[in-house]
Backbone as CSV, one residue per row, in Angstrom:
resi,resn,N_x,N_y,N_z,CA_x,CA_y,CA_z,C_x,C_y,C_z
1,UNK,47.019,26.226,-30.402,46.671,24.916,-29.944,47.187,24.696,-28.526
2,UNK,48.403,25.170,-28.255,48.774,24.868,-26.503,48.264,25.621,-25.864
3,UNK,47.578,27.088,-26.361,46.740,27.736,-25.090,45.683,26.981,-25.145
4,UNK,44.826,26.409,-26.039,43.741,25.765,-26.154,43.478,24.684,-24.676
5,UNK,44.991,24.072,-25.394,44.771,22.698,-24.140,45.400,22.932,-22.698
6,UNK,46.235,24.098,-22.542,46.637,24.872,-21.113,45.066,25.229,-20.097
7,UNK,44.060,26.031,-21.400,42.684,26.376,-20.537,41.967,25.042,-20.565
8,UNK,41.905,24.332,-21.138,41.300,22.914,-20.899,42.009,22.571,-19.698
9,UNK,43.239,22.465,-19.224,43.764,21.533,-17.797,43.176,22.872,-17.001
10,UNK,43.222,23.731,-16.846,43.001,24.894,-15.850,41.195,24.655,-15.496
11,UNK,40.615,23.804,-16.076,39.250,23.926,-16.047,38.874,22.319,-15.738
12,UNK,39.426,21.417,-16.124,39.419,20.158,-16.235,39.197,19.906,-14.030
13,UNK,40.139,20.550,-13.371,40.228,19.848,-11.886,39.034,20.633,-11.376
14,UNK,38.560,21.974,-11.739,37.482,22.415,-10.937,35.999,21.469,-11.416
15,UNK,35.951,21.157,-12.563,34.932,20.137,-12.568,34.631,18.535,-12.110
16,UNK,36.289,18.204,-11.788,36.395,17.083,-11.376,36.487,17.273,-9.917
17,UNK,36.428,18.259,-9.255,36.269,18.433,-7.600,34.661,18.543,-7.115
18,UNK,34.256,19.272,-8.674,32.564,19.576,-8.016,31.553,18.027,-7.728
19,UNK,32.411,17.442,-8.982,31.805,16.311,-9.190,32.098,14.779,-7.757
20,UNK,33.372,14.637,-7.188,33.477,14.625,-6.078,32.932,14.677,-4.788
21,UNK,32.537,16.273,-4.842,32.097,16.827,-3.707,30.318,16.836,-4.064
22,UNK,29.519,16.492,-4.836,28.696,16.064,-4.967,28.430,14.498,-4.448
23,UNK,29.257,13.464,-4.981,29.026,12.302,-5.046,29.311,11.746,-3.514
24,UNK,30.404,12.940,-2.704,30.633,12.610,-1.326,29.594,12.935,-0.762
25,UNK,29.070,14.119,-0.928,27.580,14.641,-0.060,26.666,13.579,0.172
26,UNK,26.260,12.951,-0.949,25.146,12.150,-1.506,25.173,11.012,-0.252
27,UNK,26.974,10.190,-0.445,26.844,9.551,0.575,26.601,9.399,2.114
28,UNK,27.414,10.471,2.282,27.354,10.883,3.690,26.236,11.156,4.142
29,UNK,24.694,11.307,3.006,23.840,11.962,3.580,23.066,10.733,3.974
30,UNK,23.511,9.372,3.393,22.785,8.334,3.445,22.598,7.255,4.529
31,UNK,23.849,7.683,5.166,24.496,6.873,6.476,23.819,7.773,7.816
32,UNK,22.871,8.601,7.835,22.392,9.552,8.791,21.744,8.703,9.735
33,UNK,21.639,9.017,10.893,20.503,8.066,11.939,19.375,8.643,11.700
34,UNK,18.374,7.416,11.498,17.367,7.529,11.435,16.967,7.284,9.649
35,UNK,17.647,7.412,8.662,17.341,7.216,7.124,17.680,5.865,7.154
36,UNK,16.577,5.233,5.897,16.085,3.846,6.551,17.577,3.168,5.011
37,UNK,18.004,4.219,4.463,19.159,3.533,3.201,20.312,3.414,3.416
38,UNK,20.618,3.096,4.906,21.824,2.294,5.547,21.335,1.389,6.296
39,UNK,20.077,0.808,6.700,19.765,-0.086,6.617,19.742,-1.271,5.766
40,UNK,19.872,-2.332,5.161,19.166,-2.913,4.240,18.005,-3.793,4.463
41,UNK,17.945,-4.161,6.182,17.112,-4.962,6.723,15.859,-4.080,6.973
42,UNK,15.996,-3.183,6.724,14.519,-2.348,6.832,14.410,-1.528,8.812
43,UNK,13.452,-1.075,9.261,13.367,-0.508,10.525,14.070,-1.981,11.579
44,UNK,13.699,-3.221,11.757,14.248,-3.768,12.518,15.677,-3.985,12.794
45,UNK,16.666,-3.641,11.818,17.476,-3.406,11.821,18.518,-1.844,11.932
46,UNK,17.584,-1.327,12.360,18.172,0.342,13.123,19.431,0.169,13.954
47,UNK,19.744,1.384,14.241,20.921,1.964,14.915,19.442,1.834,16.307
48,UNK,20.453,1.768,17.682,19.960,2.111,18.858,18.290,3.208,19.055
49,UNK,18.730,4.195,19.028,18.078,5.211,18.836,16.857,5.264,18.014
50,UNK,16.697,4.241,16.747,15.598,4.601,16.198,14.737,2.944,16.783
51,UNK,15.752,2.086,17.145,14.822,1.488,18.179,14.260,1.768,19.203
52,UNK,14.525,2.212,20.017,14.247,3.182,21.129,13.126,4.329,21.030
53,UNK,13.131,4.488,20.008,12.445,5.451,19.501,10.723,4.987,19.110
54,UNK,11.112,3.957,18.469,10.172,2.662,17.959,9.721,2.118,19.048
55,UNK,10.125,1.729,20.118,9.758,1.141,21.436,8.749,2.669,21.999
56,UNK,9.295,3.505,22.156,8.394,4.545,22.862,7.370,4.830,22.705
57,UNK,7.325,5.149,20.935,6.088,5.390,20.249,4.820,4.385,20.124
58,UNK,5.502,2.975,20.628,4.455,1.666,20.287,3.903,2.170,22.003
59,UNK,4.737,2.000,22.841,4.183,1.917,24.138,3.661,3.353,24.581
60,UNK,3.544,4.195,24.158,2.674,5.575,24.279,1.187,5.291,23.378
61,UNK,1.100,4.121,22.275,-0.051,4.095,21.448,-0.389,3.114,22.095
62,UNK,-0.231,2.470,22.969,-0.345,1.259,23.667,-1.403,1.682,24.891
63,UNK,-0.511,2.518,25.708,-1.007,3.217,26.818,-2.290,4.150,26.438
64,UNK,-2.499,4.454,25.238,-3.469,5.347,24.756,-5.156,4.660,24.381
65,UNK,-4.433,3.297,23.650,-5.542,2.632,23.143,-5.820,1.947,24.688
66,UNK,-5.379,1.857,25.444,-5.371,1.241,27.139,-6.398,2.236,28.063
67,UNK,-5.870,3.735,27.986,-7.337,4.621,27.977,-8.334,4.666,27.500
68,UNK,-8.552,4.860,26.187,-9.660,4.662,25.570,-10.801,3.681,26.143
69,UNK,-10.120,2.941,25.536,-10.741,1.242,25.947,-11.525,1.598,27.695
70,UNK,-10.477,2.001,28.627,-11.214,2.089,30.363,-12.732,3.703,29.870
71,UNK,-12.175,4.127,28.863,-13.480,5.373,29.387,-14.552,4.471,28.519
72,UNK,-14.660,3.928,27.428,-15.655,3.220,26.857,-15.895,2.348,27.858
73,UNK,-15.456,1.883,28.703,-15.807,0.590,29.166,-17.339,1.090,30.568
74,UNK,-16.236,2.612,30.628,-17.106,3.304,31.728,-18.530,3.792,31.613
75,UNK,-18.090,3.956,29.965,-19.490,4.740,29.271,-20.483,3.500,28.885
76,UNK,-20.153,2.527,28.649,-21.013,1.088,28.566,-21.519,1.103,30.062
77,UNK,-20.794,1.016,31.416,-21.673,0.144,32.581,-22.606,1.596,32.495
78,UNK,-22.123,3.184,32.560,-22.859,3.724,33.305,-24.389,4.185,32.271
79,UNK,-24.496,3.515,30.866,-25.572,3.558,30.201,-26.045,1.903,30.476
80,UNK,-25.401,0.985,30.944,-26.550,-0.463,31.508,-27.180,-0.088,32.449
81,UNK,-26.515,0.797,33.414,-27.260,1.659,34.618,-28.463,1.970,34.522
82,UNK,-28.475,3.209,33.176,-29.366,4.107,33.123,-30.662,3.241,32.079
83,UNK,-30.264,2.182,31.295,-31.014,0.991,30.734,-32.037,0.327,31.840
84,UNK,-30.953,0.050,32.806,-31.514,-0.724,34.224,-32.886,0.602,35.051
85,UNK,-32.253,1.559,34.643,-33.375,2.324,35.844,-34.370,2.193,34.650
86,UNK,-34.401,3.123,33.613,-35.455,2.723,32.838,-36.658,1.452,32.447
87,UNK,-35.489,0.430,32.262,-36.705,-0.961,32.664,-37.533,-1.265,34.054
88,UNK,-37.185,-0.738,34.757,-37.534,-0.773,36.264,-38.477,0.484,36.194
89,UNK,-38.345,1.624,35.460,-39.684,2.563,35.650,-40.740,2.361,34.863
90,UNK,-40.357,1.581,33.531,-41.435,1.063,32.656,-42.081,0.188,33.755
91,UNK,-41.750,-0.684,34.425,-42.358,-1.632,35.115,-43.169,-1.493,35.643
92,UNK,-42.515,-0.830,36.505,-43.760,0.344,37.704,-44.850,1.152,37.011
93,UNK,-44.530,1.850,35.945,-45.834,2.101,35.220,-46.700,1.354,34.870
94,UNK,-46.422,0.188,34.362,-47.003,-0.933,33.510,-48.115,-1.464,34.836
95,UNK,-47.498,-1.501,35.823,-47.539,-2.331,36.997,-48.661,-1.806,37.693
96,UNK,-48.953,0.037,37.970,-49.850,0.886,38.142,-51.282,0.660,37.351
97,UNK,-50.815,0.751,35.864,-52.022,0.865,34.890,-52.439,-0.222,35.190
98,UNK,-52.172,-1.267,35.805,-52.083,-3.383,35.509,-52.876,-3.244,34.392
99,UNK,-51.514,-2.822,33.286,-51.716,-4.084,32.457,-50.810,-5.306,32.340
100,UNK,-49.748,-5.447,33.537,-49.746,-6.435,33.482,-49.790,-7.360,34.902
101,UNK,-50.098,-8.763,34.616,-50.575,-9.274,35.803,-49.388,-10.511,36.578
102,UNK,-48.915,-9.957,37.302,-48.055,-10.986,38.360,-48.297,-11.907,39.444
């Protein structure tokens, strides 16, 4: 019976260290920059860095949808253009055959 409970204490601290060193990991892993479960306020409430981070990424999608927008805008006048020459050559045809009268 006393070797019994001698190998029970000899075994008892290595399971109570693993268990420890698990439950410390866990935390430490939670407090990381950038993991949103040391937050509780959600992204607006970040560390520096993931604001910053948040600021960059809005104003790079910002600047992007800001391109877009100028080449569509380009591709609209330079097809009213090509709308415009077209109504103007129908005309002149129309205008030749007279069928119609001005």
């Amino acid at each position: 019976m006393l070797r019994a409970a001698s190998v029970a204490r000899a075994f008892s601290p290595v399971v109570a260290s693993r268990r420890a060193l698990s439950t410390s990991a866990r935390l430490m892993s939670a407090g990381d920059t950038g993991s949103g479960f040391s937050r509780p306020g959600g992204e607006r409430s970040g560390d520096a860095y993931t604001r910053r981070e948040k600021a960059n990424e809005d104003l790079y999608i910002k600047e992007e949808e800001k391109r877009k927008l100028m080449q569509l805008k380009e591709k609209i006048t330079a097809q009213r253009k090509h709308m415009d020459e077209l109504e103007k050559h129908i005309d002149d045809l129309t205008k030749e055959q007279g069928g119609e009268q001005h």
